[in-house]
C-alpha positions in Angstrom: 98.5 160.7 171.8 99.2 164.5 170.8 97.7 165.4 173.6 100.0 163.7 176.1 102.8 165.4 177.5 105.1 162.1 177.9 105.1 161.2 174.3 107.1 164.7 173.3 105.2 165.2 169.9 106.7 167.8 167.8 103.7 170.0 166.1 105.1 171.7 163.0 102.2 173.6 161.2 102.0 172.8 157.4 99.8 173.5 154.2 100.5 174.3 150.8 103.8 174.8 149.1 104.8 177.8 147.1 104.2 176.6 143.9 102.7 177.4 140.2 101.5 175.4 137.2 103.1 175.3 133.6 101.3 174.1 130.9 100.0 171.4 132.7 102.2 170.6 135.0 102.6 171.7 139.0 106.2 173.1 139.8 107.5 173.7 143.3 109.4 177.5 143.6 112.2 176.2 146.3 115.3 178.0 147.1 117.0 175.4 145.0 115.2 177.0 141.8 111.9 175.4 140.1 110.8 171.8 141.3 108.6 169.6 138.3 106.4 167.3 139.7 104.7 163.9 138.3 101.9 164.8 140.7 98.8 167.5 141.1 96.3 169.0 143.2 96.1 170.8 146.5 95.1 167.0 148.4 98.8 165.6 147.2 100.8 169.3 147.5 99.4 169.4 151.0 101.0 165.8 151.7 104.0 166.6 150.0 104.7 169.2 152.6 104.1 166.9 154.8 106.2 164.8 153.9 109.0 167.1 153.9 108.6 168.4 157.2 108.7 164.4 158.3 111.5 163.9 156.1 113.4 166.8 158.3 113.1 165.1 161.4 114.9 162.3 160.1 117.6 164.2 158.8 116.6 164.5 155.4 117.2 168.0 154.1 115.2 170.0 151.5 117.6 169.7 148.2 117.7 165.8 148.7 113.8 166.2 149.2 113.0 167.9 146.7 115.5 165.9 144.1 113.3 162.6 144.8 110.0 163.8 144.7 110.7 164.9 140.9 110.2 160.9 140.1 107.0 160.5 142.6 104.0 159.2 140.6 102.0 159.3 143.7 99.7 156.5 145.2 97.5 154.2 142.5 94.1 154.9 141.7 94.7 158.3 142.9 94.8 160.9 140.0 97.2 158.2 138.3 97.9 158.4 134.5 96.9 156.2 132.4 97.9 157.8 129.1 99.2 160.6 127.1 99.8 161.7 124.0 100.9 165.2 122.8 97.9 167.7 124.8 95.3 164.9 125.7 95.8 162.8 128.7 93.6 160.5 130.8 93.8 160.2 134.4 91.5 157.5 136.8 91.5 158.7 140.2 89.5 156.3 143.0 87.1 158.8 143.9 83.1 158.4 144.5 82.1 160.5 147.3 80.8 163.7 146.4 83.5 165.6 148.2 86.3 163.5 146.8 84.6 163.6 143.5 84.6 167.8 143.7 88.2 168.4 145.0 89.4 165.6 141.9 87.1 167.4 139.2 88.6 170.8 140.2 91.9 169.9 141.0 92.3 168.5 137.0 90.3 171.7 135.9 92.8 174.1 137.8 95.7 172.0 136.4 94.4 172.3 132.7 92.3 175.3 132.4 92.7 175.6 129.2 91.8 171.9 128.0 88.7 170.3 127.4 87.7 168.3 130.4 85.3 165.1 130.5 84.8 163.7 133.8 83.3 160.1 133.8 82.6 158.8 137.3 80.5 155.6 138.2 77.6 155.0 140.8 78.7 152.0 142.4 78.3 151.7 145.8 75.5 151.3 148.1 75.2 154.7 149.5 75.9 156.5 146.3 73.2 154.5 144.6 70.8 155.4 147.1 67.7 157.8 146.8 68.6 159.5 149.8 72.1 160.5 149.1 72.4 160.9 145.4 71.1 165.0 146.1 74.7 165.3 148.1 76.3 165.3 144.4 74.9 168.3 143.6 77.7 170.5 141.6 80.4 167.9 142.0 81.0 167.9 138.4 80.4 171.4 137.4 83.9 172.2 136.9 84.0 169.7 133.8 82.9 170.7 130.3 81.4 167.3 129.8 80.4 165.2 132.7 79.2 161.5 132.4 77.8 158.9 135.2 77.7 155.5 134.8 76.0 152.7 137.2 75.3 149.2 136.4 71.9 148.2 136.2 72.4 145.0 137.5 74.9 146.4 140.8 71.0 148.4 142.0 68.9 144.9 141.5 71.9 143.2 143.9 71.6 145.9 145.9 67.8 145.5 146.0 67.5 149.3 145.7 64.5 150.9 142.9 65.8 151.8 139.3 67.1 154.9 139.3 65.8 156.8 136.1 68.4 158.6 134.1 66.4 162.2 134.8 66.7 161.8 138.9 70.6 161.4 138.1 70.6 164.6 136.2 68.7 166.4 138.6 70.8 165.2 142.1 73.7 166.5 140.0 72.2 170.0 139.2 73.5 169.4 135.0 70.7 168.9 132.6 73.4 168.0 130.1 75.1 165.3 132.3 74.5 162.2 130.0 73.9 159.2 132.4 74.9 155.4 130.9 74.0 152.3 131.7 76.0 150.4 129.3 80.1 149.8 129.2 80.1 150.4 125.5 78.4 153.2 125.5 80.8 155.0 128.0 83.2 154.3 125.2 81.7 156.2 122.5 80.7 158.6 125.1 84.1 160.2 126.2 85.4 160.5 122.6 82.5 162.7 121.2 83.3 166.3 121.1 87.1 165.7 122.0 89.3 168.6 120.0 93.5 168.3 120.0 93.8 169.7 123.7 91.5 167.4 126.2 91.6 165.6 129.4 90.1 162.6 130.4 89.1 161.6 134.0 87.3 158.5 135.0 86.6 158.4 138.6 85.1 155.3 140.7 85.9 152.4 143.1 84.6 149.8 140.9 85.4 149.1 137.3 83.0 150.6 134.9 80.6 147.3 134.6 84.1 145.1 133.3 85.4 148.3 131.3 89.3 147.8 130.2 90.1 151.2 131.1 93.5 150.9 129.6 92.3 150.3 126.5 89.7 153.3 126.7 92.9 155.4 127.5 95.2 154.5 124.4 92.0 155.1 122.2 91.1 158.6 123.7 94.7 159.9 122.9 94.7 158.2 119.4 
């Protein structure tokens, strides 16, 4: 469709905004003067100026742009906060491919980089339980100071795929120290050992943990 000459697209080149983080949070240097946002991350600063380019064709200008997308919590599942309480906050974030699962590790590390990170993410679909793909995960979760994986025993046997011992986990993952679950209730001891005043929490995945009320994980890692 771009590429025909009777539907008159308009190509506007776009990337990443001007912008710099503040204890935490991602600010937008505009014209206007500094722009707080609710959201993170290069993925959502990229749409953002996006958006504003698209918001321009319609007549939309910049200030009332930039006044709106103060209040923007972004799209669910997707780096969305589930709690926070002084310096720790928890995020869950729908991502399970190893690529997705790199650019949402980093993207939280670059936004706290001084904060203790644990990154919980779960195994759950077919391809990511698989022998042959689990070696694409290899430093996905480098960036975190703790990293956890999860997968439900009983998702592989429906699955009809071989166990998957704890050690081939470690090893597709290139951390000897990644702890590997199999068990709901152990993932929520797990993320609350080692946690000091200043820490993150992010628990990636498309499924739900084996049945795990996330919420309540949240409120009891900020406690």
């Amino acid at each position: 469709l771009v590429e025909e000459e009777e539907t008159g697209p308009v190509r506007i080149p776009s990337g990443t905004p001007p912008h710099h983080i503040a204890d935490g949070i991602t600010v937008l240097d505009t014209g206007f003067g500094p722009v707080p946002l609710q959201v993170f991350g290069r993925h959502n600063l990229m749409n953002l100026e996006g958006a504003r380019h698209v918001c321009h064709q319609l007549g939309i200008g910049d200030r009332e742009f930039h006044d709106a997308i103060q209040s923007f919590h972004g799209a669910a599942k997707r780096l969305e906060r589930l709690a926070q309480n002084g310096a720790r906050v928890v995020y869950k974030d729908f991502a399970h491919s190893p690529s997705k699962l790199k650019a949402t590790v980093d993207a939280v590390r670059e936004q706290f980089p001084d904060r203790r990170l644990t990154a919980c993410m779960e195994l759950h679909t077919y391809s990511s339980l698989s022998e042959g793909f689990l070696d694409q995960y290899a430093g996905a979760m480098d960036k975190a100071d703790r990293a956890i994986v999860f997968y439900d025993p009983h998702a592989v046997q429906l699955k009809r795929l071989p166990p998957i011992p704890p050690e081939r986990i470690q090893r597709a993952f290139g951390r000897a120290d990644l702890q590997v679950l199999t068990d709901p209730i152990q993932v929520m001891g797990a993320v609350r050992g080692g946690v000091n005043d200043r820490a993150v929490l992010l628990m990636m995945s498309s499924g739900n943990f084996g049945g795990l009320d996330q919420q309540a994980l949240a409120e009891a890692f900020i406690a």
